[in-house]
Residue frames relative to the residue before (quaternion, step in Angstrom):
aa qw qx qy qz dx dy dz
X 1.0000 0.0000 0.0000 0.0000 0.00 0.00 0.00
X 0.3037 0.7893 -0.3555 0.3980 3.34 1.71 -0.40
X 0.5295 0.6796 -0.1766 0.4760 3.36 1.08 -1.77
X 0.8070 0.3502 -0.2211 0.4211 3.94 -0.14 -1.22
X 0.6541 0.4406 -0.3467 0.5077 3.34 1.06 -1.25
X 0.3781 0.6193 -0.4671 0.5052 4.55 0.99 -0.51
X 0.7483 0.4088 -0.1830 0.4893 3.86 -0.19 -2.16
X 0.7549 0.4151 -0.3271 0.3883 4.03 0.33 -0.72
X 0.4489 0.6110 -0.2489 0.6027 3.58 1.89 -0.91
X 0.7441 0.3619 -0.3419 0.4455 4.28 0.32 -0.84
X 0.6012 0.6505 -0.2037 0.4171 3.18 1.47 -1.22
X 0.5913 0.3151 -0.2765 0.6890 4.04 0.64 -0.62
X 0.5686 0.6206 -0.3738 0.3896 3.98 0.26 -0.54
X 0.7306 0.4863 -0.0789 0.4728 3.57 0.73 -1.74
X 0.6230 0.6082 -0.0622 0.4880 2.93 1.14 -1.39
X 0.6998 0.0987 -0.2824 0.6488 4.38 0.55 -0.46
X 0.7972 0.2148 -0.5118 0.2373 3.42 0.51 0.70
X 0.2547 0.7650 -0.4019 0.4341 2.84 0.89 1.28
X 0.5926 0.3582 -0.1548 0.7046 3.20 1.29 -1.39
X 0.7041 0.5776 -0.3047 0.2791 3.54 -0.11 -0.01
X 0.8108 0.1439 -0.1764 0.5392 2.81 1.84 -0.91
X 0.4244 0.6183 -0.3132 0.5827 3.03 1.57 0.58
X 0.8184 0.1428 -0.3838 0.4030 3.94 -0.19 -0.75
X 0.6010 0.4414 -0.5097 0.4292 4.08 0.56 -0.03
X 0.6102 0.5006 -0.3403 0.5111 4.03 0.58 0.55
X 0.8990 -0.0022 -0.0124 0.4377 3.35 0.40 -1.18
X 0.6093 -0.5779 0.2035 0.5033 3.35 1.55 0.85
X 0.9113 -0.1595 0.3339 0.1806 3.13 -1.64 0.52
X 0.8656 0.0813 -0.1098 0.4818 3.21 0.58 -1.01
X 0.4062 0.6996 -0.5417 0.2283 3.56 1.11 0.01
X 0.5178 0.6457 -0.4742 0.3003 3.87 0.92 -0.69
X 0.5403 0.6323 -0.2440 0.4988 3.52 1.27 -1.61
X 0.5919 0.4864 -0.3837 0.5156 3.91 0.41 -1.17
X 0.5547 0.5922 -0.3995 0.4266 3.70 0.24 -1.93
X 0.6736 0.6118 -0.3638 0.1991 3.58 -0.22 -1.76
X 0.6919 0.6057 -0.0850 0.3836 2.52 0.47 -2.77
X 0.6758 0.4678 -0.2631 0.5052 3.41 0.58 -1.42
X 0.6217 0.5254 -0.4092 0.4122 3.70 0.08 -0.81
X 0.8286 0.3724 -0.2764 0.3135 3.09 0.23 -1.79
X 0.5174 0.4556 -0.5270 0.4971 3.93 0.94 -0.53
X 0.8113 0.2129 -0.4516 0.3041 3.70 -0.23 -0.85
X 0.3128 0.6421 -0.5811 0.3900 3.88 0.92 0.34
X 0.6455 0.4907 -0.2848 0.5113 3.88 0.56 -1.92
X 0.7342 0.4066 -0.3647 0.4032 3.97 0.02 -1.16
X 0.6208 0.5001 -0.4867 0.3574 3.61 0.55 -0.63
X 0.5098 0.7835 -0.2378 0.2638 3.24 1.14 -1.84
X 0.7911 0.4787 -0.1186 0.3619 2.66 0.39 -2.32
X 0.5589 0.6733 -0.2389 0.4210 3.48 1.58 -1.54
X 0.8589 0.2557 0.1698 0.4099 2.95 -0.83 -1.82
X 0.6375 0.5566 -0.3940 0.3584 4.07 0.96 -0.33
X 0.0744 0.8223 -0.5630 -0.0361 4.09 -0.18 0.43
X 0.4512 -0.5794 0.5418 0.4089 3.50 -0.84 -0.08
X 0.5335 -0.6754 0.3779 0.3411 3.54 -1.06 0.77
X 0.4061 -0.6061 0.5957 0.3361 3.81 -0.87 0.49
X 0.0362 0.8172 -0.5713 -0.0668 2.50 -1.45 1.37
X 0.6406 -0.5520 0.3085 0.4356 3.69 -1.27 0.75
X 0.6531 -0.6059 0.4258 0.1580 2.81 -1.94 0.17
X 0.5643 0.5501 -0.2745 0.5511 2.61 1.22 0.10
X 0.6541 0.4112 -0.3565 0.5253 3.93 1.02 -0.65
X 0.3028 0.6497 -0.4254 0.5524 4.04 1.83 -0.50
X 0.8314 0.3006 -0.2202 0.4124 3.18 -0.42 -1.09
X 0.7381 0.0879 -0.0102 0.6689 4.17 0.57 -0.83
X 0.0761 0.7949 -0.6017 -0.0163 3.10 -0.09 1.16
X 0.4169 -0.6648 0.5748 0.2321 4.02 -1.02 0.88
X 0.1031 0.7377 -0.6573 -0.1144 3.50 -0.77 0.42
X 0.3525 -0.7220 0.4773 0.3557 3.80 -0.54 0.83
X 0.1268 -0.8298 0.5243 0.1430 3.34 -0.95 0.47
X 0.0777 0.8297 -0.4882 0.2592 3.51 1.02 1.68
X 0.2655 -0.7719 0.5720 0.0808 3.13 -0.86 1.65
X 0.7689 -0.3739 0.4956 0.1527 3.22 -1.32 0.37
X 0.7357 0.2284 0.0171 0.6373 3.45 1.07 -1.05
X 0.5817 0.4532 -0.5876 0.3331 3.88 0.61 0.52
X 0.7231 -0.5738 0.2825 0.2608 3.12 -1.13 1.37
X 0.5446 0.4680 -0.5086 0.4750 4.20 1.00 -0.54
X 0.8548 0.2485 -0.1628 0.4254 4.05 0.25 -0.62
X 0.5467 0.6063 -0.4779 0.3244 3.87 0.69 -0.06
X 0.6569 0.4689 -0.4634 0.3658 3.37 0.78 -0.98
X 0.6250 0.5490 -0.3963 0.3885 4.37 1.21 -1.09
X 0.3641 0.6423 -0.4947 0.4584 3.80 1.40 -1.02
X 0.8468 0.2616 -0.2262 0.4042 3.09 -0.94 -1.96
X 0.5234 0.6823 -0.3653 0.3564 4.07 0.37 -0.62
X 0.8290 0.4083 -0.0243 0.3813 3.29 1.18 -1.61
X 0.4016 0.7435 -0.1972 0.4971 2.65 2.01 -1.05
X 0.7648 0.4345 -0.1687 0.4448 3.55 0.43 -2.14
X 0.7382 0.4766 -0.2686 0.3947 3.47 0.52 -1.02
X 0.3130 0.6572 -0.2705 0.6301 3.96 1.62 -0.22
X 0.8374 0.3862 -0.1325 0.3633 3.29 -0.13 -1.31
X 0.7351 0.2634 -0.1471 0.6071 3.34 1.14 -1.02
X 0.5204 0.5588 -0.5041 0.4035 3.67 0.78 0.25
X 0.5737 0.5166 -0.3162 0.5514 3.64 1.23 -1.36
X 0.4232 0.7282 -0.3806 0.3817 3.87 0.51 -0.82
X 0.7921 0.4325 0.0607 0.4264 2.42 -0.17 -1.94
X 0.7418 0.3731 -0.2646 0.4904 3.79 0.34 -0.82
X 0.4106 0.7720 -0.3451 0.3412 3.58 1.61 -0.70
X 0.7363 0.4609 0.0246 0.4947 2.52 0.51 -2.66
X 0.7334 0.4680 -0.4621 0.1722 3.43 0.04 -0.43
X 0.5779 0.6376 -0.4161 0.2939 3.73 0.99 -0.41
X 0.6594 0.5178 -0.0902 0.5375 3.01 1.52 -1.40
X 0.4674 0.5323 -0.4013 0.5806 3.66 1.41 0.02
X 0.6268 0.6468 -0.1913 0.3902 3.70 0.80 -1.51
X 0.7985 0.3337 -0.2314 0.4444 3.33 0.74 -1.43
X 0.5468 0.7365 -0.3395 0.2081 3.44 1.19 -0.87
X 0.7641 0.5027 0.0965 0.3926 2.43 1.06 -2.02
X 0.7563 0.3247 -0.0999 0.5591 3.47 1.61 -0.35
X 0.3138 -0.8026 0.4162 0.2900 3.11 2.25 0.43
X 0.3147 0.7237 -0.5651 0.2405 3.94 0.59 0.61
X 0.6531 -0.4124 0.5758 0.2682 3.68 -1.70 0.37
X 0.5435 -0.5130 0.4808 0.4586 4.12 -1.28 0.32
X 0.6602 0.5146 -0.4105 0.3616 3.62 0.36 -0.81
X 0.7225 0.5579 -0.1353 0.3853 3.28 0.85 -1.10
X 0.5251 0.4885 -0.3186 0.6198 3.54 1.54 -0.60
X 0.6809 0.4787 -0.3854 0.3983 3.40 0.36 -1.16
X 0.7767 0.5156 -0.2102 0.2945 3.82 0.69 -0.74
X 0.4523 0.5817 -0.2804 0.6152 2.96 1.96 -0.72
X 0.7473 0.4340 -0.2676 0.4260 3.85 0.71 -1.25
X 0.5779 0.6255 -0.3643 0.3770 3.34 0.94 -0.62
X 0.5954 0.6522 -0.2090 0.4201 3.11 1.40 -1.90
X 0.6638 0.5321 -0.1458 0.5050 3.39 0.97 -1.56
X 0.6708 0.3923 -0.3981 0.4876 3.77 0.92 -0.45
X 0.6372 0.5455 -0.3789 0.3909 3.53 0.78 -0.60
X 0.6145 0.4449 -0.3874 0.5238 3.78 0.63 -0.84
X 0.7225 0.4362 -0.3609 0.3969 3.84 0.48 -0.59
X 0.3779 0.6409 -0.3552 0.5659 3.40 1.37 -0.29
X 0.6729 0.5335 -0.2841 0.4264 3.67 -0.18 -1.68
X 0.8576 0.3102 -0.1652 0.3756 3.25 0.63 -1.61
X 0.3682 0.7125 -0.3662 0.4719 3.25 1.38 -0.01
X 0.6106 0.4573 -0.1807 0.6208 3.68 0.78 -1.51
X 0.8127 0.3518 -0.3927 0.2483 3.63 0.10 -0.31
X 0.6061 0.5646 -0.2325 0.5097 3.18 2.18 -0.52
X 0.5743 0.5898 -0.4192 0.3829 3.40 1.14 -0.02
X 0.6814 0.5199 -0.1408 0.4956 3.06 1.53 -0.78
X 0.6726 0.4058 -0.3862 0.4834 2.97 1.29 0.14
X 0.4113 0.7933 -0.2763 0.3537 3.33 1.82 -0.36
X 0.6194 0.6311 -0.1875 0.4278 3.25 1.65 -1.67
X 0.6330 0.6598 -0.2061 0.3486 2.89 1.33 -1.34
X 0.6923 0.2446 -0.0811 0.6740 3.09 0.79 -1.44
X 0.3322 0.8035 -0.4939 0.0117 3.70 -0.52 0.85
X 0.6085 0.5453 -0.2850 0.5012 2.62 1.89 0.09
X 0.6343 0.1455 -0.3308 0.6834 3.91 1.39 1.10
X 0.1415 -0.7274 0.6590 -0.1285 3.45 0.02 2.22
X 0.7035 0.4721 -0.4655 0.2560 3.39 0.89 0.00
X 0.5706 0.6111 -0.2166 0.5041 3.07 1.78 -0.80
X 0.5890 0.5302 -0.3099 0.5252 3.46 0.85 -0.71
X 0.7487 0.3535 -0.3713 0.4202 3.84 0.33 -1.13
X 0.6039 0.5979 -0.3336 0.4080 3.85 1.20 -0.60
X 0.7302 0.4731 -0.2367 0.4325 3.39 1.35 -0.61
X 0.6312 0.6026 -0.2428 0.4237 2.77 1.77 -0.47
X 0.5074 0.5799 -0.2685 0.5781 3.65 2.06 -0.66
X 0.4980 0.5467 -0.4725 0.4795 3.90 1.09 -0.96
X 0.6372 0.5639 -0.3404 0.4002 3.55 0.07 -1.80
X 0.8263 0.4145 -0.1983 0.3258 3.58 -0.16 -1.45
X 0.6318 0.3826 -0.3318 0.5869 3.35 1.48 -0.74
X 0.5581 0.6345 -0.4169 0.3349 4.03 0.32 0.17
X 0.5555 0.6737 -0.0344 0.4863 2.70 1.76 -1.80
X 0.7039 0.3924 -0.1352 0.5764 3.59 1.03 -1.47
X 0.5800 0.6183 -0.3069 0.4327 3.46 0.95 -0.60
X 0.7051 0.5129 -0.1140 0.4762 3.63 0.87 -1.55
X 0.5337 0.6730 -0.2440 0.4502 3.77 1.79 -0.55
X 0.7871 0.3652 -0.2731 0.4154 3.35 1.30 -0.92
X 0.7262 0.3545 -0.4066 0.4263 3.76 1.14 0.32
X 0.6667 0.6222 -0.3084 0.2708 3.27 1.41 0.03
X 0.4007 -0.7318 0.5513 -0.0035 3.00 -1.57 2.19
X 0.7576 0.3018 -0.1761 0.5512 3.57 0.84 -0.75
X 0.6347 -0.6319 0.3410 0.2855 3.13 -1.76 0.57
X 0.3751 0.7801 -0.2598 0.4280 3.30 1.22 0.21
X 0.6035 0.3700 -0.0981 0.6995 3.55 0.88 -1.44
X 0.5263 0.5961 -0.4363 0.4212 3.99 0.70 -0.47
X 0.7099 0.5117 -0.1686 0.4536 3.17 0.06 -2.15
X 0.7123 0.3746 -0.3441 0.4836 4.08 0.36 -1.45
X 0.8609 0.2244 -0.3145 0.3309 3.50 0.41 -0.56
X 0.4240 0.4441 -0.5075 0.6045 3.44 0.94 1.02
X 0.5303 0.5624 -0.3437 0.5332 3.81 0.48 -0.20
X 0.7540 0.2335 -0.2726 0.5501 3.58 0.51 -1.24
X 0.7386 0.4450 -0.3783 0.3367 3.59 0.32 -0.44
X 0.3905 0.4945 -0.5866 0.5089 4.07 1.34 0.15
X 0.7906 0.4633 -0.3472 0.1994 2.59 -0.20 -1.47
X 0.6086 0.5232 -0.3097 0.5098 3.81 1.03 -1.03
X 0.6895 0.4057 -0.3571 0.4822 3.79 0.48 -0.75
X 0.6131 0.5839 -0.3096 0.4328 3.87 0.90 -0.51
X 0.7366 0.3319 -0.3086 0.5020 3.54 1.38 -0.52
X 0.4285 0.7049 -0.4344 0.3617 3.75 1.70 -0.56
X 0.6767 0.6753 -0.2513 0.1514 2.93 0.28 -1.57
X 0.7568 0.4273 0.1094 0.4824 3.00 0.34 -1.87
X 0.6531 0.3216 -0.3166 0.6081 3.89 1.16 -1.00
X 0.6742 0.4463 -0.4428 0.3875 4.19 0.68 -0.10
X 0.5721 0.5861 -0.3266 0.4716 3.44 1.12 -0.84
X 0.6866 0.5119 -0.2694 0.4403 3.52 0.87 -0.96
X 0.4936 0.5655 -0.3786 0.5415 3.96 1.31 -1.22
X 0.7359 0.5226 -0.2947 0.3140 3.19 0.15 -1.67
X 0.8539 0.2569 -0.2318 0.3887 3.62 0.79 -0.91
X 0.3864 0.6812 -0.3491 0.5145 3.62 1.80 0.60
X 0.5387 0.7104 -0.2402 0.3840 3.00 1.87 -0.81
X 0.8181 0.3443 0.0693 0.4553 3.31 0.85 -1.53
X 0.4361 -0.6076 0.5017 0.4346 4.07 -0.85 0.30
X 0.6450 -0.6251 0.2990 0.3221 3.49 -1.32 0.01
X 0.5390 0.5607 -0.4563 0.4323 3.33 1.10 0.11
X 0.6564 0.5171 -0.3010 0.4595 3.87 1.68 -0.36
X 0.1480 0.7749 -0.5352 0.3019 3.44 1.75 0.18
X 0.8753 0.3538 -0.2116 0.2529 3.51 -0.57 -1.45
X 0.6780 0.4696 -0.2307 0.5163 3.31 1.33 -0.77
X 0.3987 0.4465 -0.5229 0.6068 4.06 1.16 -0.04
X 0.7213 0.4603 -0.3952 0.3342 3.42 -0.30 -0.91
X 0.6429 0.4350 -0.3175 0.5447 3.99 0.64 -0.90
X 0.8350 0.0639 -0.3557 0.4150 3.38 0.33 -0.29
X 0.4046 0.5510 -0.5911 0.4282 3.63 0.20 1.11
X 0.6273 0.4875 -0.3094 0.5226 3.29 1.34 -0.71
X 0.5054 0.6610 -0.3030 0.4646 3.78 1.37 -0.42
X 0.7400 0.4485 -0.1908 0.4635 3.31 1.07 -1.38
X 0.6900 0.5049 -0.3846 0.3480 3.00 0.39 -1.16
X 0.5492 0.6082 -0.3374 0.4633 3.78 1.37 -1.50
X 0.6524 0.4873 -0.3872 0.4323 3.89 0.22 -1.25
X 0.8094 0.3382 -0.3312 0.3476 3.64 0.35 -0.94
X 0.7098 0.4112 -0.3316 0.4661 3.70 1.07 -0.32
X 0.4868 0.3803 -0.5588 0.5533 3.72 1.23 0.75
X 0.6765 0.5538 -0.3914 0.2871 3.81 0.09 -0.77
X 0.7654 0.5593 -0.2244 0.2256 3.07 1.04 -1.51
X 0.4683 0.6495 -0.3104 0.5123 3.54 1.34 -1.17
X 0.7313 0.4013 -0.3017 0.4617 3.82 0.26 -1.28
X 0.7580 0.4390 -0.2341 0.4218 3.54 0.60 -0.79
X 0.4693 0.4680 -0.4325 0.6113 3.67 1.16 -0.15
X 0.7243 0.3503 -0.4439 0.3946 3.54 -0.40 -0.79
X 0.5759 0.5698 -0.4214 0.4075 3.71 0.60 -0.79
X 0.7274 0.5065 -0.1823 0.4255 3.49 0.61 -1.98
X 0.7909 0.3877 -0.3455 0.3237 3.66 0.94 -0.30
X 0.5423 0.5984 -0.4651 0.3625 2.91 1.32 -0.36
X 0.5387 0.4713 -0.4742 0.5127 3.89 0.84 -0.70
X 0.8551 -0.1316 0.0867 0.4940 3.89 -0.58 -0.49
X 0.3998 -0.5944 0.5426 0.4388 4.39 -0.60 0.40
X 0.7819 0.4340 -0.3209 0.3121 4.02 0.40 -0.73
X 0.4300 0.7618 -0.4331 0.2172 3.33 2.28 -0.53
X 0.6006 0.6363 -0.2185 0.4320 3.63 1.58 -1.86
X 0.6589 0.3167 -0.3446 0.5889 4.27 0.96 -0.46
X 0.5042 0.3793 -0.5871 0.5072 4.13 0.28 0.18
């Protein structure tokens, strides 16, 4: 499962540099175009080349259905773990453009480029923690804890920084931390469980991760209006 959290790590990678080199060239909205385009050729692959897996005749006949809750104690504590860190990552990516312009008294075009700039270096560093993730896969627990240190250092370094410098290190510290989370929680999570519970950890990691990147956006915009540094505590 290591594997998904690797593909979701290239994916947010590809992706700020995309928007980086794409919306200070061809405006603003080309990122949106990018999307659109992805998702149809996401649907055509799908539609193509996706089957349901064949199954034996024997599982036909006795079929196993895992009945893992949410709440049994080997996976709730990574849920709620994964869940939070989602939540304050979107936050955090929310807040920063609108952190950017404030603070550097810049035009929309200009925020957007500075942020874009800022998504790419966190990207970079992302790619460098996955790879170190690989490394250390055999202590996903240690790795995902080191990987939350990073991100909270990163978030930490957001609330006095004026110059682009203190930017870059704390987008630097926070790829790089989200590049080792990923993958070392996904991996706990599936060390966690027997193999017939494989598919259903996975749906609800896929649950978490989704809950924190709908919540978060809505709750940054709230959290900044009260104070811009309220949304990084």
């Amino acid at each position: 499962m290591s594997l998904t959290g690797i593909a979701f790590g290239i994916g947010s990678i590809a992706g700020g540099v995309l928007v980086f080199a794409t919306s200070g060239r061809l405006g603003l909205l080309t990122p949106l175009w990018i999307t659109s385009a992805c998702a149809l050729l996401i649907f055509s692959i799908a539609a193509t080349y996706l089957r349901d897996p064949q199954t034996r005749k024997e599982q036909r006949i006795h079929p196993q259905i895992s009945s893992l809750s949410a709440r049994d104690p080997r996976i709730r504590c990574i849920l709620a773990v994964v869940s939070l860190a989602f939540l304050s990552t979107s936050m955090v990516q929310q807040a920063v453009p609108f952190l950017v312009q404030d603070r550097g008294a810049l035009n929309t075009a200009e925020a957007a480029t500075q942020a874009a700039f800022l998504a790419a270096i966190m990207a970079a560093a992302t790619l460098a923690g996955l790879f170190a993730a690989i490394r250390l896969s055999s202590v996903p627990s240690q790795t995902a804890g080191a990987g939350l240190v990073a991100v909270s250092v990163g978030t930490v370094l957001l609330i006095p920084a004026a110059g682009t410098a203190l930017l870059v290190m704390s987008h630097v510290l926070m790829g790089l931390g989200f590049g080792l989370f990923v993958p070392a929680a996904q991996g706990f999570a599936s060390l966690s469980v027997g193999p017939r519970e494989q598919a259903t950890v996975a749906a609800y990691l896929s649950a978490a991760t989704t809950m924190g990147y709908i919540a978060g956006p809505t709750l940054a915009g709230v959290l900044y209006e009260i104070g811009p540094t309220v949304v990084l505590v």
